[in-house]
KEDRENBA-8747 format. One line per field, with one value per atom (N, C-alpha, C, O): x, y, z negated; residue number from 1; atom name. Coordinates in steps of 0.05 Angstrom, whole numbers. Atoms other than C-alpha are relative to their C-alpha. Layout:
<rs>
px	[X,...]
py	[Y,...]
pz	[Z,...]
i	[NUM,...]
at	[CA,...]
</rs>
This chain:
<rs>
px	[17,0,18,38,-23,27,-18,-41,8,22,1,18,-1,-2,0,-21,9,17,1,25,9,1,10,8,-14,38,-25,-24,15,-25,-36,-43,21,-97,-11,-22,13,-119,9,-5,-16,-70,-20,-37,18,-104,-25,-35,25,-171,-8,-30,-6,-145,-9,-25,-6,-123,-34,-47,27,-187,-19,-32,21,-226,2,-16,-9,-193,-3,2,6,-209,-34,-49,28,-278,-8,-30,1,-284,14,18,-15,-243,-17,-41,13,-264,24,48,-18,-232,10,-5,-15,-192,10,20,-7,-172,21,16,-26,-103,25,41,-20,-58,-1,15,20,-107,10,16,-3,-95,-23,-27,12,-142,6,8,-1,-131,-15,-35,26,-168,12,31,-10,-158,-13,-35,28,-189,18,40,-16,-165,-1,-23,-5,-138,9,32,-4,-141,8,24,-1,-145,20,27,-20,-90,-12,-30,14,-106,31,54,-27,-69,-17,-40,9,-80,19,43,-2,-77,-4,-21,5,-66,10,27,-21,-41,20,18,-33,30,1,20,-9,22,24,42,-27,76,17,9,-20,142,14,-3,-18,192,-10,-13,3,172,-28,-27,24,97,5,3,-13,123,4,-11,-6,153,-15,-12,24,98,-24,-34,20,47,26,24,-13,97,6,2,-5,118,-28,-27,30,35,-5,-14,1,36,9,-3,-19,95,-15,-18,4,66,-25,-31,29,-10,-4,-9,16,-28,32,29,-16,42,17,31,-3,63,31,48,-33,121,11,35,-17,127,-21,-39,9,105,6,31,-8,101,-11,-28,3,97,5,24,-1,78,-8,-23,7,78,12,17,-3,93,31,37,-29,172,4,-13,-15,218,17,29,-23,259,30,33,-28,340,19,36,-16,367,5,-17,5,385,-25,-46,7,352,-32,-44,32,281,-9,3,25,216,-20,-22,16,160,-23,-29,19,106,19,6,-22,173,-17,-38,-3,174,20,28,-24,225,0,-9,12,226,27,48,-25,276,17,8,-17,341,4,4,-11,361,-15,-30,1,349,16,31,-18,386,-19,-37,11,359,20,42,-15,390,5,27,-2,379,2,-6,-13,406,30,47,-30,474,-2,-11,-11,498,25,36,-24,564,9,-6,-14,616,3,22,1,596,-5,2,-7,583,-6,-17,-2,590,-24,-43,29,539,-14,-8,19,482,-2,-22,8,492,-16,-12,17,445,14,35,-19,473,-11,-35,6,482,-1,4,5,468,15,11,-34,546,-17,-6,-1,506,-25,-37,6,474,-20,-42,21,435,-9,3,19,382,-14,-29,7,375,-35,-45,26,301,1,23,-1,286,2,-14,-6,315,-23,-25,20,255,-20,-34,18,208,-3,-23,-5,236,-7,-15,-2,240,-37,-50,23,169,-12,-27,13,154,5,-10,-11,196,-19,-28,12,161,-37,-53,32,87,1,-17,-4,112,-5,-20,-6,137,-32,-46,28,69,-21,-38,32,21,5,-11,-9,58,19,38,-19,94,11,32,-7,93,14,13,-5,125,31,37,-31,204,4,-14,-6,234,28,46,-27,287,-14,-36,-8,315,27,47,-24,362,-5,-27,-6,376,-29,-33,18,313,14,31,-4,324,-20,-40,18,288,10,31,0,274,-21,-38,21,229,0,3,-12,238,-16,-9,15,185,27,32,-17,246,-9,-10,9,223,12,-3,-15,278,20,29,-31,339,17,35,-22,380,-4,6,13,356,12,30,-2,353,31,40,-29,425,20,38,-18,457,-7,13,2,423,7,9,-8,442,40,59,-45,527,6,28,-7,517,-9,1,5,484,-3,-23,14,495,-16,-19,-11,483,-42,-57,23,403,-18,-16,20,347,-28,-39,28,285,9,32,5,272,-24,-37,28,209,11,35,8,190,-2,-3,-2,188,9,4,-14,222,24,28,-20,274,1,22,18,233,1,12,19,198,24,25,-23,263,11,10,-18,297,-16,-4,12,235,0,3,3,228,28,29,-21,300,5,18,3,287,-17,-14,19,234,-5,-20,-12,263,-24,-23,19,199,14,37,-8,214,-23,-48,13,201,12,35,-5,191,-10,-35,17,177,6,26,3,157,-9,-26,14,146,8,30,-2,122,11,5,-13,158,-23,-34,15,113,4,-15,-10,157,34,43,-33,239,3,21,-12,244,14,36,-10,251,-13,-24,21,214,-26,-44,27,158,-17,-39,3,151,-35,-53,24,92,-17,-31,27,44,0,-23,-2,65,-19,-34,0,53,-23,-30,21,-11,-18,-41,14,-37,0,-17,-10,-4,-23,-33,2,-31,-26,-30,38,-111,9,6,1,-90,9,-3,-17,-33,3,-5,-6,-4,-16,-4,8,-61,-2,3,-4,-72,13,4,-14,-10,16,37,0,-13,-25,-27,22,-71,5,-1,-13,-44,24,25,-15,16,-10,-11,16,-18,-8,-2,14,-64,16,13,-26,-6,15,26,-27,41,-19,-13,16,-16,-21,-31,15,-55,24,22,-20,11,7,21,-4,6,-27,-27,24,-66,-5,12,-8,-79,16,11,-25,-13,10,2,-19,40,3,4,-13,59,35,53]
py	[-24,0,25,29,-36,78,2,-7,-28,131,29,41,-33,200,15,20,-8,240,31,37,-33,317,8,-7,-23,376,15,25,-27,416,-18,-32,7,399,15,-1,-7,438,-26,-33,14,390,-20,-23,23,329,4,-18,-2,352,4,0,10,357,-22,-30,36,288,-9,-15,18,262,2,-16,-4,295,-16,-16,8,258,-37,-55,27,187,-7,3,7,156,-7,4,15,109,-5,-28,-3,136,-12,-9,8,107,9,5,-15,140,-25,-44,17,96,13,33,-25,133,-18,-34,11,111,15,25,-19,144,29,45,-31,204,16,40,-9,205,-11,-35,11,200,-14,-1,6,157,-6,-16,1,155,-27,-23,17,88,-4,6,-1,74,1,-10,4,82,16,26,-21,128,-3,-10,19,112,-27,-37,26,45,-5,-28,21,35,5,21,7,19,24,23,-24,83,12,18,-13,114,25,26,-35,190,0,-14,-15,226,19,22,-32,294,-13,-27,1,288,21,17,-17,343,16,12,-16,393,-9,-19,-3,390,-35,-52,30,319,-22,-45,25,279,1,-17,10,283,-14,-39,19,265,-26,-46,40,202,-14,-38,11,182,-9,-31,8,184,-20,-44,20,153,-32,-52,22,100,-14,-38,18,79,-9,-31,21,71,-21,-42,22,28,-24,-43,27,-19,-4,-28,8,-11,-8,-31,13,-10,-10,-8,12,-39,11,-4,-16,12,-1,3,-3,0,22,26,-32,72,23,17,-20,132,29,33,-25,212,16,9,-34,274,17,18,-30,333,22,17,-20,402,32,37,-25,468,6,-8,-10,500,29,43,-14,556,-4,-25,7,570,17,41,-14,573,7,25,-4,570,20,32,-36,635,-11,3,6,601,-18,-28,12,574,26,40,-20,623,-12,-37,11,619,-7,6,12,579,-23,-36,25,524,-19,-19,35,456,-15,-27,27,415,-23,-28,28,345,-4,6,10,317,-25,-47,14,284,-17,-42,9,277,20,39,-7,300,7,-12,-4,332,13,27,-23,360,16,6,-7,422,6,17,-8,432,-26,-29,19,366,-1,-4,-9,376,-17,-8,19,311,12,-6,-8,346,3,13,19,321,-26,-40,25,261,-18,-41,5,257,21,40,-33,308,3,-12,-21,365,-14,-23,9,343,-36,-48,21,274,-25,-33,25,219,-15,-25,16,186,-23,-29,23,123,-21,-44,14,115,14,15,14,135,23,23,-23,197,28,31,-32,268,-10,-13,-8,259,-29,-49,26,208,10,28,-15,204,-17,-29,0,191,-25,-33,26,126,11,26,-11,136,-7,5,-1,105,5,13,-29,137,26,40,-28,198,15,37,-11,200,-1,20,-6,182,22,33,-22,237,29,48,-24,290,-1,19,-2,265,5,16,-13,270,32,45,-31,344,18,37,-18,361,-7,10,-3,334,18,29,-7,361,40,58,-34,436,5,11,-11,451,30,38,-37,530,0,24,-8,523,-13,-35,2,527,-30,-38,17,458,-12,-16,5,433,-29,-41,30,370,3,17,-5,361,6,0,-1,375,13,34,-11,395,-2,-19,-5,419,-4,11,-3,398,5,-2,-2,423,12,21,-6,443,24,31,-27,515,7,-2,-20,559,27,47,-23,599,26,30,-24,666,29,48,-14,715,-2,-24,4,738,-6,-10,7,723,-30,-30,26,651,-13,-30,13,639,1,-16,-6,667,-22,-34,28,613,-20,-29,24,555,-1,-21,9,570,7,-2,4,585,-29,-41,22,523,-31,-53,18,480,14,16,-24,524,-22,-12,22,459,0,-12,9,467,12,36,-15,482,12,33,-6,488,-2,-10,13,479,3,23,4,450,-12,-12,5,416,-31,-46,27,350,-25,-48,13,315,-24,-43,19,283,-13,-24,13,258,-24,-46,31,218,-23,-48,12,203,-24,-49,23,167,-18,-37,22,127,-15,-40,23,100,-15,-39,13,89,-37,-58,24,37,-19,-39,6,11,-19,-38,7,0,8,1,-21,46,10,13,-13,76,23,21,-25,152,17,18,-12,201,29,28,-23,286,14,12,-23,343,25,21,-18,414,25,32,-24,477,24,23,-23,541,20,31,-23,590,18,33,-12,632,2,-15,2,656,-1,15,8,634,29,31,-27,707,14,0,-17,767,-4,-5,0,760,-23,-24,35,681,1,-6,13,683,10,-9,-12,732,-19,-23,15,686,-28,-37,22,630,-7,-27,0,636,7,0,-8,664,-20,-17,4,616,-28,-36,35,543,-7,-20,6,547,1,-18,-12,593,-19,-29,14,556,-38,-56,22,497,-29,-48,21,449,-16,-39,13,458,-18,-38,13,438,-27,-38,31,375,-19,-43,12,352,-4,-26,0,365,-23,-35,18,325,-27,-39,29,260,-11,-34,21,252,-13,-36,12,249,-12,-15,24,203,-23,-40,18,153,-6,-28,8,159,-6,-4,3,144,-30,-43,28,76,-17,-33,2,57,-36,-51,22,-9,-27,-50,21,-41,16,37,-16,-27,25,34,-26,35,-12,4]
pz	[0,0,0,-12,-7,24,-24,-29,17,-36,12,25,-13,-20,-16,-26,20,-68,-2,2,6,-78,-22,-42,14,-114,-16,-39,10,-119,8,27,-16,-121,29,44,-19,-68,28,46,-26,-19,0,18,5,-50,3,6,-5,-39,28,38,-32,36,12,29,-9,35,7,27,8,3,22,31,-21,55,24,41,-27,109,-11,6,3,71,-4,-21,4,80,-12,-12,16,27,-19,-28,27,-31,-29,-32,24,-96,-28,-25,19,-166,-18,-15,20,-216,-15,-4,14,-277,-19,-36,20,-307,-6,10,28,-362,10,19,1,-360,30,33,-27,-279,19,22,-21,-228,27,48,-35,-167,12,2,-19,-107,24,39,-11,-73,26,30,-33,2,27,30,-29,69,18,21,-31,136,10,8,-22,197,-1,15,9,166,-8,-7,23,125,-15,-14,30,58,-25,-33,22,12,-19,-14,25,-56,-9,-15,2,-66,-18,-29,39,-134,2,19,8,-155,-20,-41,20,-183,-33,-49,14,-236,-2,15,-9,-248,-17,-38,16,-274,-4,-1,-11,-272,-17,-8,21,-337,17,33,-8,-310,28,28,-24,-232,-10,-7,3,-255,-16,-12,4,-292,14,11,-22,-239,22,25,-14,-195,-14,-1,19,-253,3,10,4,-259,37,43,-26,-175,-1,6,-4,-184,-6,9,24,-242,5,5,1,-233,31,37,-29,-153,6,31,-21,-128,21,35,-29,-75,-2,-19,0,-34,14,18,-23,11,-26,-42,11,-21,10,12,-18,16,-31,-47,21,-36,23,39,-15,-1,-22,-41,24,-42,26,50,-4,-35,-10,-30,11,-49,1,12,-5,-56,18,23,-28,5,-9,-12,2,-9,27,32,-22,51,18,21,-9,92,23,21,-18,148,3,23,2,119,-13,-29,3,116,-4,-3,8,96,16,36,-24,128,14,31,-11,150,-17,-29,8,130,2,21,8,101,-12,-35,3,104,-20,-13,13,49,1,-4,-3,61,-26,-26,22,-13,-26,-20,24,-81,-22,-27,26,-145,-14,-5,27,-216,3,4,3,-213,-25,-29,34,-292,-14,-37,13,-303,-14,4,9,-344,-38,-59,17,-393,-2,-15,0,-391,-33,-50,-14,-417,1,10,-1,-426,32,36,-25,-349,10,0,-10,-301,1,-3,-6,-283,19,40,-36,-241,-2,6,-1,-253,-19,-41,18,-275,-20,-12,26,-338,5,3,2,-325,34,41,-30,-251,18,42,-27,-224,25,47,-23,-179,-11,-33,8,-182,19,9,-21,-108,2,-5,-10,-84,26,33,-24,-21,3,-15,-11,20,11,16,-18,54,30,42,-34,126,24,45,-18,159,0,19,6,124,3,6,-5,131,32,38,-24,203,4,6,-3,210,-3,14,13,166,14,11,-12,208,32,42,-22,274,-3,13,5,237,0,12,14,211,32,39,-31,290,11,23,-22,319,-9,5,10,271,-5,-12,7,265,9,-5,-14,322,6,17,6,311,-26,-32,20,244,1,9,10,224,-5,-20,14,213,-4,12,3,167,-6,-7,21,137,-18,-12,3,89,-41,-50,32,5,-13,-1,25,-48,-21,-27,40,-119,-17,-17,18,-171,-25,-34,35,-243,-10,5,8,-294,-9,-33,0,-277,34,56,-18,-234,2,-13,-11,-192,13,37,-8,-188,1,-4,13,-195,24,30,-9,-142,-4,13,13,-187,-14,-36,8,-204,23,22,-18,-134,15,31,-14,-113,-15,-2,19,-178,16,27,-13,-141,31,44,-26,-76,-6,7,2,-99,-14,-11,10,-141,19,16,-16,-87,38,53,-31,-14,27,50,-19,29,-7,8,-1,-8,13,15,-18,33,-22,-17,20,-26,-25,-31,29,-96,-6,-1,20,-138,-15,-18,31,-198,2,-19,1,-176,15,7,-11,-131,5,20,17,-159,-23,-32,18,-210,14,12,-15,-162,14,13,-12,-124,-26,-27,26,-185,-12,-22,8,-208,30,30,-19,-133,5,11,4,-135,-23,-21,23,-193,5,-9,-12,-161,28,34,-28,-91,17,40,-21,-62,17,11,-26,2,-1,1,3,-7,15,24,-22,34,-3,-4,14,14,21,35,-20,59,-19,-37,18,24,21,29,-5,59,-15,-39,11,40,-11,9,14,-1,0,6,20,-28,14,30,-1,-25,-25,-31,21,-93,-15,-25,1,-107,-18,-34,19,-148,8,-9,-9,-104,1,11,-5,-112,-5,10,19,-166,25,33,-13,-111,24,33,-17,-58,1,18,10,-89,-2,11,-1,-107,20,17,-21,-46,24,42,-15,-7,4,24,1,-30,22,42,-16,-9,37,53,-19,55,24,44,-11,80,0,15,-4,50,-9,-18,8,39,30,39,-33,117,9,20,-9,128,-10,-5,18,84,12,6,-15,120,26,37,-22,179,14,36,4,163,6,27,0,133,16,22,-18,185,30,40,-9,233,4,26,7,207,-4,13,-2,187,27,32,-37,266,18,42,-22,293,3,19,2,268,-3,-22,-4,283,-14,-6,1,255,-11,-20,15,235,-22,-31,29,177,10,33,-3,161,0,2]
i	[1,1,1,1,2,2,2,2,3,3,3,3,4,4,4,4,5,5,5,5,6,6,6,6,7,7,7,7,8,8,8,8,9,9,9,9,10,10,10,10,11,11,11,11,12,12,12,12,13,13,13,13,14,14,14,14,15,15,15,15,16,16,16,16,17,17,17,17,18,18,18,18,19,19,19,19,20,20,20,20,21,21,21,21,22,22,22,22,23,23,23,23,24,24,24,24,25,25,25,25,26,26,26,26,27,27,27,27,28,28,28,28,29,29,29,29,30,30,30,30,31,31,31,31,32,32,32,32,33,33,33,33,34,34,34,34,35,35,35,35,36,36,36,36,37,37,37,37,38,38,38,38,39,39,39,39,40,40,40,40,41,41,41,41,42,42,42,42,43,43,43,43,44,44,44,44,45,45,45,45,46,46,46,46,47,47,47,47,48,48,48,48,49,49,49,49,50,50,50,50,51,51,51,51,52,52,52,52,53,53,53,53,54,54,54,54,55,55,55,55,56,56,56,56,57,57,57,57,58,58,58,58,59,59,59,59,60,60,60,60,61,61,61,61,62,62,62,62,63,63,63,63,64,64,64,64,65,65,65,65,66,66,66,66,67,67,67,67,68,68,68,68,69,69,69,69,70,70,70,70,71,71,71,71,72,72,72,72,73,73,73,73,74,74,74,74,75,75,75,75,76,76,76,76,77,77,77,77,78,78,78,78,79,79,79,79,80,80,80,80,81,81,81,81,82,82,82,82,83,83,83,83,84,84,84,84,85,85,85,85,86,86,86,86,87,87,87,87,88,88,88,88,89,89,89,89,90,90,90,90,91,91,91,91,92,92,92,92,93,93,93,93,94,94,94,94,95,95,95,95,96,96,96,96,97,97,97,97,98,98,98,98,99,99,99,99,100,100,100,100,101,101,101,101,102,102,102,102,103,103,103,103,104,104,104,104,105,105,105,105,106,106,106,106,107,107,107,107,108,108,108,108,109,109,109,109,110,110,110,110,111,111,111,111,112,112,112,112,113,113,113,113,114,114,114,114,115,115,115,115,116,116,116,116,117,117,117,117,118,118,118,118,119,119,119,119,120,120,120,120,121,121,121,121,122,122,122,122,123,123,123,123,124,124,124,124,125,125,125,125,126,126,126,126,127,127,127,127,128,128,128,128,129,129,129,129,130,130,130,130,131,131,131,131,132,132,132,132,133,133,133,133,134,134,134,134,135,135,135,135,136,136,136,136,137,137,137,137,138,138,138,138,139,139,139,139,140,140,140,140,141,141,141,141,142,142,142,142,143,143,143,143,144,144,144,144,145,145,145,145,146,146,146,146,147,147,147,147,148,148,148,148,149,149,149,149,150,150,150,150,151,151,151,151,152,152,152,152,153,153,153,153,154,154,154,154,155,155,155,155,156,156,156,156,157,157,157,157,158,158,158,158,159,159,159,159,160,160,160,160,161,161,161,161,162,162,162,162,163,163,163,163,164,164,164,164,165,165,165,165,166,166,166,166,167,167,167,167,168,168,168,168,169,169,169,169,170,170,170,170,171,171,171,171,172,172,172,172,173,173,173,173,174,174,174,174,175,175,175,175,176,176,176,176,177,177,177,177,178,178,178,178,179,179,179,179,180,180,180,180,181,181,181,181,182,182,182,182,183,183,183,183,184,184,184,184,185,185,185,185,186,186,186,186,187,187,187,187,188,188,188,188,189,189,189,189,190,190,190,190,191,191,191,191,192,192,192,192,193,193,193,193,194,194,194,194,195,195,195,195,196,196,196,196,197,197,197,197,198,198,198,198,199,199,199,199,200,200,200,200,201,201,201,201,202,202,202,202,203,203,203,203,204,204,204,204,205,205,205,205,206,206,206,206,207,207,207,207,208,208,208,208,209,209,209,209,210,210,210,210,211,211,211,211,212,212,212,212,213,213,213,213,214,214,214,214,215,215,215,215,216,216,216,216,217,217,217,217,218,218,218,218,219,219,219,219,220,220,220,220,221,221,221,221,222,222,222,222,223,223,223,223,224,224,224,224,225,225,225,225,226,226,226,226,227,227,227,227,228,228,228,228,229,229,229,229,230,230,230,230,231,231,231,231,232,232,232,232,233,233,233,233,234,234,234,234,235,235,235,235,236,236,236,236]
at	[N,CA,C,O,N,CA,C,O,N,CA,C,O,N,CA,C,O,N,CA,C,O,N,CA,C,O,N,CA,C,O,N,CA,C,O,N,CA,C,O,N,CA,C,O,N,CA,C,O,N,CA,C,O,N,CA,C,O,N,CA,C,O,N,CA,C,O,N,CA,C,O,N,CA,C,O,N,CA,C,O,N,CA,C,O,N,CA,C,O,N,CA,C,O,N,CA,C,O,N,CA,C,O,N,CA,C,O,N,CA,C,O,N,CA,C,O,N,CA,C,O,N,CA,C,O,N,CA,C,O,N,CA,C,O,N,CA,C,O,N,CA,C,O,N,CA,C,O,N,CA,C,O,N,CA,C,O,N,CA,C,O,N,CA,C,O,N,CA,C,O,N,CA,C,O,N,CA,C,O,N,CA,C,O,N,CA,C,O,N,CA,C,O,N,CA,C,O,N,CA,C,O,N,CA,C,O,N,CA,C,O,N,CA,C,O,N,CA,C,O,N,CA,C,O,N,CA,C,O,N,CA,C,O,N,CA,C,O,N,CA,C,O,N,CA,C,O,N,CA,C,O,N,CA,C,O,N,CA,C,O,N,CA,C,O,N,CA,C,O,N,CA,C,O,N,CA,C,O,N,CA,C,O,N,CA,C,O,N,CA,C,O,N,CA,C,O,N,CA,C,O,N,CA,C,O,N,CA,C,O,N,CA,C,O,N,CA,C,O,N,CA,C,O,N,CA,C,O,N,CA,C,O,N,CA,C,O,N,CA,C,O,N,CA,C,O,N,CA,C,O,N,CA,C,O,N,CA,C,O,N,CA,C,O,N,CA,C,O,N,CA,C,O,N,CA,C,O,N,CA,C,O,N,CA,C,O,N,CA,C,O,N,CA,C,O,N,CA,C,O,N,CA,C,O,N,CA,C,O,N,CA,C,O,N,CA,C,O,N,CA,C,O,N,CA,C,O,N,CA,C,O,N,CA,C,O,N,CA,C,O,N,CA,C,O,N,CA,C,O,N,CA,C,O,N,CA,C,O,N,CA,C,O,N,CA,C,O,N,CA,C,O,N,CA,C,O,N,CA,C,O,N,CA,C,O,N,CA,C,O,N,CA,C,O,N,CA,C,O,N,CA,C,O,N,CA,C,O,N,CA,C,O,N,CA,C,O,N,CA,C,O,N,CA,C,O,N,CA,C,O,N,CA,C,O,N,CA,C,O,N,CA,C,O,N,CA,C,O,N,CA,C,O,N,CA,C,O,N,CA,C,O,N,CA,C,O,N,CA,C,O,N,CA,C,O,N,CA,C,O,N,CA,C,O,N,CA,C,O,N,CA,C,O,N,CA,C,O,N,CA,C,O,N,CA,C,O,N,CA,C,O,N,CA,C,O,N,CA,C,O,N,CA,C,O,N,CA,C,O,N,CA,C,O,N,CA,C,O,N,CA,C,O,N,CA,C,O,N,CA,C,O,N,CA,C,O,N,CA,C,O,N,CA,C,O,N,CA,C,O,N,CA,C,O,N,CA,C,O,N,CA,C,O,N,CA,C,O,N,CA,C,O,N,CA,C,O,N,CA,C,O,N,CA,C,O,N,CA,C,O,N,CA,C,O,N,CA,C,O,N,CA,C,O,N,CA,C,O,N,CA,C,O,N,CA,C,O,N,CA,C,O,N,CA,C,O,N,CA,C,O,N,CA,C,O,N,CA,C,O,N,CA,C,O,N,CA,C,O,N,CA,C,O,N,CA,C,O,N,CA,C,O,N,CA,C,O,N,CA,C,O,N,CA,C,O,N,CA,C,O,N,CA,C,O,N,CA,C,O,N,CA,C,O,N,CA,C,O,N,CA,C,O,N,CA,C,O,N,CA,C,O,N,CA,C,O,N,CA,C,O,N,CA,C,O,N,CA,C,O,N,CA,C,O,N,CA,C,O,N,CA,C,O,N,CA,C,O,N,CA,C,O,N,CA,C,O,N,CA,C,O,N,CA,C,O,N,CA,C,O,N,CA,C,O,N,CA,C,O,N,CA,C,O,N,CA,C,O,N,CA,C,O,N,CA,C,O,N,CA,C,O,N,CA,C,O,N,CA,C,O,N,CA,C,O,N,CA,C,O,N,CA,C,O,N,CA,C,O,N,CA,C,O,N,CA,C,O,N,CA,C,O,N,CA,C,O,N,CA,C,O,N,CA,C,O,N,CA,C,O,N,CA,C,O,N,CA,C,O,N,CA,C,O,N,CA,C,O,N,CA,C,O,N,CA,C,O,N,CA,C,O,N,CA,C,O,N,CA,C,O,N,CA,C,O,N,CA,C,O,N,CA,C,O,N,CA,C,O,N,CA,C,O,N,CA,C,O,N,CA,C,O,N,CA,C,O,N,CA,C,O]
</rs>
């Protein structure tokens, strides 16, 4: 079974709309909506915000429905000189950037698991970049590094530290690398796309909020139905 999982309700209320025969399941005070598009058989939930909730909802796909691919689509901050807002970046890899065990292991890296980044499942991914190009061909697209942490970047000066401490990153949110490191454990094949909102700047919060309804639920709907009609029928 694919997971669809949403940043924001409005995305998920996208999704939902685009499944015929959703039915709700309510586990560890989460709703899932289980059912099917364009006939595969996939279960949509909102992720909630921030990393410990991420890997929780991802942890109860794992253990309760089974799921071996999983897509998070959300909304980001754009670091890169070269992403705007209204892009889309599909993710290569993953880091917490407010992860720091130091010195017991270096900055950035996972204690215990010998690395800092997690990368994306490569054939998931690509799928996910050729759903992105079909379904929103007028819009900017990257690939390539997300930041996560539990830290709403709203500040030039926020955003200027994460791009001298990571210049190579294209976004940052809140959950990403959450999800990355429970599917890592897991052996899920994950796969994240997040429209740009925002430059992760002073103006983030007005952005941000203006952005989700207008913009990026569209283009989570847009997405989805894309990458799942491209495989009519058979596996994803």
């Amino acid at each position: 079974m694919l997971a669809l999982v949403s940043a924001m309700q409005e995305e998920l209320s996208a999704v939902l709309a685009l499944m015929p025969d959703e039915r709700r399941e309510r586990v560890a005070g989460r709703e899932f909506w289980v059912g099917h598009l364009h006939g595969q058989p996939v279960v949509a939930v909102l992720s909630r915000i921030g990393k410990v909730a991420a890997a929780t909802t991802a942890t109860v796909l794992a253990e309760h429905f089974g799921v071996r691919q999983l897509v998070f689509t959300g909304v980001a901050g754009g670091l890169g000189a070269q992403v705007r807002r209204g892009d889309v970046v599909v993710a290569r890899r993953f880091v917490q950037h407010d992860l720091d065990a130091s010195p017991l292991f270096p900055r950035y890296e996972v204690p215990l698991y010998g690395q800092a980044m997690f990368p994306t499942d490569a054939a998931l991914t690509e799928r996910l970049v050729r759903a992105a190009r079909r379904a929103l061909p007028g819009a900017g697209q990257h690939e390539g590094l997300i930041l996560s942490g539990d830290q709403f970047i709203d500040s030039a000066s926020e955003a200027m530290a994460l791009q001298l401490a990571f210049p190579d990153a294209l976004a940052v949110e809140m959950e990403g690398a959450a999800v990355a490191q429970v599917c890592h454990d897991y052996g899920i094949a994950y796969a994240a796309v997040r429209t740009i909102s925002d430059r992760a700047d002073d103006e983030a919060h007005g952005d941000f909020v203006s952005f989700i309804d207008q913009v990026a639920s569209r283009h989570t709907a847009a997405i989805v139905e894309a990458l799942l009609a491209a495989w009519p029928g058979g596996p994803i």
